[in-house]
C-alpha positions in Angstrom: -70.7 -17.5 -85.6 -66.8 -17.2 -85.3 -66.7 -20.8 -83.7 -69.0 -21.9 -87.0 -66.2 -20.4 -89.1 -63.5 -22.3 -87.6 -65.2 -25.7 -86.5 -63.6 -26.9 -89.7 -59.9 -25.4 -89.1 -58.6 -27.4 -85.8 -55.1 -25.7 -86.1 -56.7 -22.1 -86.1 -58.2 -22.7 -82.4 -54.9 -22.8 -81.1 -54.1 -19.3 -82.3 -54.8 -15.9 -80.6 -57.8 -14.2 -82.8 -58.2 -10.4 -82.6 -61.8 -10.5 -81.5 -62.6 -6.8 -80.5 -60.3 -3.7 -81.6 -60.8 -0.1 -80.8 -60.8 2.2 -82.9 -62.6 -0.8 -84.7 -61.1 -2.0 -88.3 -61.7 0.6 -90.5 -63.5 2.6 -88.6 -63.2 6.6 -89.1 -63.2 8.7 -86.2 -61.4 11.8 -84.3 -58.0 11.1 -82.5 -57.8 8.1 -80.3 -56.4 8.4 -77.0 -56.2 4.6 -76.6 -55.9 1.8 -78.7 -57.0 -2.0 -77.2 -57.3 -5.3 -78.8 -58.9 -8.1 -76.9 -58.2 -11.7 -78.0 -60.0 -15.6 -77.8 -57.3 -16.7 -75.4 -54.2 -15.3 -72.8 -51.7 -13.8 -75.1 -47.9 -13.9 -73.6 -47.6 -10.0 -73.3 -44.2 -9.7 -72.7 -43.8 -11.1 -76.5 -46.2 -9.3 -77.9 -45.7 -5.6 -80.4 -47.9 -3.1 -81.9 -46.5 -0.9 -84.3 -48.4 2.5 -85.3 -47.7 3.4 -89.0 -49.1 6.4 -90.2 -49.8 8.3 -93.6 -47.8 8.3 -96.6 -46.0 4.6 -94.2 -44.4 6.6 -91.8 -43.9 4.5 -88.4 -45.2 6.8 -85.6 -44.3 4.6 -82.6 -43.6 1.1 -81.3 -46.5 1.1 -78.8 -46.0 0.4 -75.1 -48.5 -1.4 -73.4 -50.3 -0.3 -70.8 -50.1 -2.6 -67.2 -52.3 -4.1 -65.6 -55.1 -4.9 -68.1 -56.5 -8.8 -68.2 -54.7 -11.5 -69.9 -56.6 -11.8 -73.0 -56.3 -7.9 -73.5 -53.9 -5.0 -74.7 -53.9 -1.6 -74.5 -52.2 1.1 -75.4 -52.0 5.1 -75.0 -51.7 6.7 -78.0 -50.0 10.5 -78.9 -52.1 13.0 -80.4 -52.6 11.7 -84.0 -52.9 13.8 -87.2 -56.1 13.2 -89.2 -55.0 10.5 -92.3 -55.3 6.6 -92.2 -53.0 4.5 -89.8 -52.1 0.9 -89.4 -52.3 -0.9 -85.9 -49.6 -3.7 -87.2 -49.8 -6.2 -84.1 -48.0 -9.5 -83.3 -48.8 -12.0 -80.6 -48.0 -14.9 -79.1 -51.0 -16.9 -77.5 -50.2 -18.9 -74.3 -50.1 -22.5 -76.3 -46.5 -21.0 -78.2 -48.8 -19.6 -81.6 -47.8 -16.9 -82.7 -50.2 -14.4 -84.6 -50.3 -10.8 -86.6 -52.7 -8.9 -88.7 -53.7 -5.2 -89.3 -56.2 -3.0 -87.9 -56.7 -0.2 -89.9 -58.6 3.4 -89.1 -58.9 6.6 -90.2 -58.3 9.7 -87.9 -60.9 12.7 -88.8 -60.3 16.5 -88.0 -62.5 17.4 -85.2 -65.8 19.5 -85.7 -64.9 23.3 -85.1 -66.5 23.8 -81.7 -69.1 26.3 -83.4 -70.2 23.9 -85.8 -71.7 21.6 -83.1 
């Protein structure tokens, strides 16, 4: 279905596309320890950011990426986040020289209290 999408864009093949994300976009759910992004293509890692932003804009950290994960995939740990919405900003450059960004948003929840379970 994606390559349907793009069969008639020939310039958008040559850019890395965000095709899996977790937490997913927009998805709602208690802290995430991780967060990982997997791509169509290799991504150049060394040249390539995610910055956390949380509520009210407030930049939590410039992630660092975790080693050793395959080329077409990022990961990184993530602190113990506050429940609110948050912004996965990320930028990356596939192998071919493109360069790509977008947004993956999610919403942190409070945990159940344990006797509510």
């Amino acid at each position: 279905m994606i390559g349907a999408c793009l069969s008639g864009l020939p310039d958008a093949l040559a850019h890395a596309i965000i095709l899996e994300s977790a937490p997913r976009h927009e998805e709602s759910l208690p802290s995430p320890k991780r967060l990982v992004q997997r791509f169509n293509s290799r991504i150049e890692k060394p040249l390539c950011s995610v910055q956390l932003v949380g509520p009210r804009q407030k930049t939590i950290a410039r992630l660092r990426q975790e080693p050793d994960t395959p080329p077409d995939k990022l990961a990184y740990p993530l602190p113990p986040l506050d429940p609110g919405a948050y912004q996965a900003r990320w930028k990356v450059m596939a192998a071919d020289g493109h360069v790509t960004e977008g947004i993956v948003l999610f919403t942190v929840i409070a945990p159940e209290p344990a006797g509510k379970r």
